[in-house]
N, C-alpha and C positions, 0 to 999 in steps of 0.2 A: 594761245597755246597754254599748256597744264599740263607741266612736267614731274613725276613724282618723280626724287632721286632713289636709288634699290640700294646704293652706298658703294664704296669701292669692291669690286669684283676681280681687282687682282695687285700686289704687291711683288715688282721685283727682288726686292729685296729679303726675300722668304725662299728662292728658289736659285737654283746654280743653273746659269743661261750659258749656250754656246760661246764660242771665240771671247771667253773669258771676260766677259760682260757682268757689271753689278749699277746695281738701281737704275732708274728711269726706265718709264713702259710708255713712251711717248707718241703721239696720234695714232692710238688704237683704230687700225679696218677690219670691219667684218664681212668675211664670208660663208654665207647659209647653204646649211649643206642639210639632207634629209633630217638628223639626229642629231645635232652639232651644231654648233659654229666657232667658226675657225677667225680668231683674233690676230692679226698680223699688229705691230706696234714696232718701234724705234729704242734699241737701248744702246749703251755705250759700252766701251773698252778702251784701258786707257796705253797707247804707245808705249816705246821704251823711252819716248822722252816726256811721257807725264800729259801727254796731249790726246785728246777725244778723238775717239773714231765711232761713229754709228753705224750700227749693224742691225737689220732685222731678225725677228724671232716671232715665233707664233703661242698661244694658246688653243686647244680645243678645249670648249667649253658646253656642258648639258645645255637644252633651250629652256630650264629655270635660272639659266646662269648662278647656278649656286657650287658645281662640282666641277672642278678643272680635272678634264679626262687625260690632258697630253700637256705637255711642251714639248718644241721644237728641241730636237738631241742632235741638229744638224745645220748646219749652214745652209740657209735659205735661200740666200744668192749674195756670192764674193763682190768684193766693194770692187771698185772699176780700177784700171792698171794705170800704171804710173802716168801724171801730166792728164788724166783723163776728169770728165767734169766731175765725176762720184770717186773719186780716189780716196777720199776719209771720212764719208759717209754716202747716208742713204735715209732719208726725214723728210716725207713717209717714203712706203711702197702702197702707193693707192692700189686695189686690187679690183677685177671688172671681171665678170661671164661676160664673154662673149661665144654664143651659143656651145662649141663643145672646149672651148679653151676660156683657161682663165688667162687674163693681163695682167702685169705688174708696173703702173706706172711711176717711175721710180723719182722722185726728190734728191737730184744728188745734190752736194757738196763739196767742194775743195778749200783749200788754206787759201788764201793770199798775202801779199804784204805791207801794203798801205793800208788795208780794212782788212776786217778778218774772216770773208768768206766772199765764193759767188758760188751762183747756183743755175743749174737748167733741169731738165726734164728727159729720162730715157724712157724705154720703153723693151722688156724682157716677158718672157711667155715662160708658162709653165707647161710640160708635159706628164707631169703626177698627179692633177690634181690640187695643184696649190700645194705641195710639200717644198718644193723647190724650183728657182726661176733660171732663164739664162736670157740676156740680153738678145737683142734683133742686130745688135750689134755695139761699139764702142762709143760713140758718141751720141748726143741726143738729140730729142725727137722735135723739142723746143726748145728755144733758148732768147737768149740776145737781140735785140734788134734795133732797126734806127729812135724806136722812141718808146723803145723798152729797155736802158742801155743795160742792163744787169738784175740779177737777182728772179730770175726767173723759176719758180718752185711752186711746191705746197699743191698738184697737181690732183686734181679729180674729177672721173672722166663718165660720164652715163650716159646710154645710148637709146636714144628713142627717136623710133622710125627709124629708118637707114641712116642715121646721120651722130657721129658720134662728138660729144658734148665736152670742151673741156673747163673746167673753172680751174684758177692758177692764181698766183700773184708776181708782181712782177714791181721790181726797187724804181723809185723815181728819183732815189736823190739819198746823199752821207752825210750827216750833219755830226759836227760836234759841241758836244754841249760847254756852258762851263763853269760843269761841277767836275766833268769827266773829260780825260782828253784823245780817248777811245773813240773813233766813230762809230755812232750807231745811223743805223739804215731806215728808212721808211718805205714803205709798201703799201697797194692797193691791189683790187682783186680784178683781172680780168676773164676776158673769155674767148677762145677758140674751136674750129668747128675742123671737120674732118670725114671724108667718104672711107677710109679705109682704117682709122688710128693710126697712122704712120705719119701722114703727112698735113699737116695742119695750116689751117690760116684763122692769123688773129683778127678781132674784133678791133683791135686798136683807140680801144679805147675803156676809161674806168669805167664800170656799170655799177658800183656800191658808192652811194654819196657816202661823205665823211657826217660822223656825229660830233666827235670832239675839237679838233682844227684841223688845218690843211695837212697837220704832221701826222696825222691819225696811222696806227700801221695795224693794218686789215691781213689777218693768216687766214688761211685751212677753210676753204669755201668747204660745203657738202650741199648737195644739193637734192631733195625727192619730191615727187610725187603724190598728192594724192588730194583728195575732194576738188577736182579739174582744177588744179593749182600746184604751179612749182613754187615749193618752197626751200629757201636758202637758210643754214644756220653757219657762222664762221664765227672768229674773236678778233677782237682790238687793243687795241693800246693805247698808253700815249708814246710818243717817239722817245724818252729818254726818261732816266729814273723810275724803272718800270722793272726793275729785279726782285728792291726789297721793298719798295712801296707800294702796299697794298693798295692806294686809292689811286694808283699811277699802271696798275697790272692789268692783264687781260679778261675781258669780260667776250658772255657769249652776245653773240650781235642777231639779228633775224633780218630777212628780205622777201618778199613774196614778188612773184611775176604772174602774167598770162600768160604770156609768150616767149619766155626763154630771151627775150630782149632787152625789156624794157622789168627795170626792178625796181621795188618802193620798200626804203630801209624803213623799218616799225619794230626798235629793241622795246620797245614799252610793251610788244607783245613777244617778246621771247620765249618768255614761260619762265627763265629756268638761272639764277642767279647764284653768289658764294653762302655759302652755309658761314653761321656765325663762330663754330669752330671748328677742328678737325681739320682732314686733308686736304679739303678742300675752300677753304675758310676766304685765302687769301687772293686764289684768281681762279679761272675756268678758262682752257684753250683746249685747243684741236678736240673740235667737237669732228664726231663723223655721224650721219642718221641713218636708220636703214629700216628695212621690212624682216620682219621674219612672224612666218606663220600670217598672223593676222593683227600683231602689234605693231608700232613705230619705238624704234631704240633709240636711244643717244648716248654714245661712248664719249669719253671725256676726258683730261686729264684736272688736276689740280694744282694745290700749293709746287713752287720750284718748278715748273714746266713740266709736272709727268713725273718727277724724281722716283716718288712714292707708289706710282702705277696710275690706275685709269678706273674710274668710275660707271657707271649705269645707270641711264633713267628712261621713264619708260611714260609717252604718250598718254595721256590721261583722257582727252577732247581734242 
């Protein structure tokens, strides 16, 4: 892979976003539309008690991605009701055509109280066109299971032949370290299959070996197509001290398969690594890849997980 970067292509922090939201533009999705493409992304807002809530918002953008046409002036889709898995956020909304509907696979989040999150997977439909979502219903589409016990997220879904695809990640385990007496969580990426998107069954098992150790935490699979090859691009970590330490942050990871099965991790061919300064200096996560026209894209975030906005790079070979 030979990724040129085109440089950040949008900064929250330059524009006034819905439901009182400032900075981070975090796991930017694209969807391609004739004249456009419409950048769906994760920002926050902060409670009356000083605490995060995630909310999506959109850009439209030219396909030189050099002219932002729009932002979202509207609530894209309200976060989930009380005790529900998306009650205080929403990280990503993966977003899908399927033939005349768009999908909105939804990342929720909630609080808890001995660790500080869990996560599953909803599923809401758009009837505008992508301006706006409503759930299939209140709880979600994935979640929990005997030897997936939590943390089930980071959801991205493509459909080829009749059968729709999901990459996900799902927590195996809360460690704490001791420098910090916070747990942090570990993750790896699986996958699930499905006849109609609704109802899913998992693979049940990891299909991304680990590079770093067993603690490795694997985000935000995307997965495309093309020279009769699926290709994967997601990021890692290490498990712990991974906020402000740069040689401890997220890096973009690669995977190639034949078959949707069976995957072979090869970051030495990533293409695509931290610039030596700037906004993106210190890490690279929630990569998403896509088609438009007759390029391959890579949306991206940076330093601080997205704080700053999202990046573009663009297919070389």
């Amino acid at each position: 892979m030979n990724w040129k970067k085109l440089g950040r292509i949008f900064d929250p922090t330059k524009y006034k976003l819905v439901n009182n939201c400032m900075e981070f533009a975090q796991s930017p999705q694209a969807l391609v539309f004739d004249d456009f493409v419409r950048i769906y992304f994760s920002t926050r807002q902060k409670d009356k008690n000083g605490k995060y809530l995630s909310h999506i918002s959109f850009i439209d953008i030219d396909k030189n991605f050099e002219n932002i046409i729009n932002v979202s002036s509207k609530t894209v889709i309200e976060l989930g009701d009380l005790g529900c898995f998306d009650e205080h956020g929403i990280f990503p909304l993966n977003i899908v055509r399927d033939k005349d509907k768009v999908l909105g696979y939804i990342g929720g989040w909630s609080r808890r109280v001995s660790v500080s999150v869990e996560t599953s997977i909803g599923l809401a439909i758009s009837s505008d066109n992508g301006l706006t979502f409503k759930r299939i219903g209140a709880g979600p589409v994935l979640s929990s299971s005997l030897y997936e016990p939590f943390l089930v997220g980071d959801p991205f879904v493509a459909i080829y032949g009749n059968i729709y695809h999901m990459w996900y990640i799902y927590g195996t385990k809360w460690i704490i370290s001791k420098t910090n007496s916070t747990p942090e969580r570990v993750y790896k990426i699986g996958h699930a299959t499905s006849k109609d998107g609704v109802a899913w069954q998992k693979d049940g098992r990891r299909i991304i070996s680990n590079k770093l150790n067993p603690d490795e935490c694997q985000a935000l699979p995307t997965v495309i197509k093309f020279d009769n090859r699926y290709h994967m691009f997601f990021c890692y970590r290490q498990a712990t001290d991974f906020r402000k330490n740069r040689d401890r942050g997220y890096r973009i990871g690669y995977a190639f398969s034949e078959d949707l099965n069976n995957w072979i991790r090869d970051d030495d061919n990533a293409g695509i690594d931290v610039s030596t300064n700037d906004w993106d200096s210190d890490m690279l996560c929630y990569p998403h890849v896509f088609h438009c026209d007759s390029k391959i894209y890579m949306l991206y975030n940076g330093n601080e997980f997205g704080r700053y906005g999202f990046g573009l790079a663009v297919l070389k070979s």
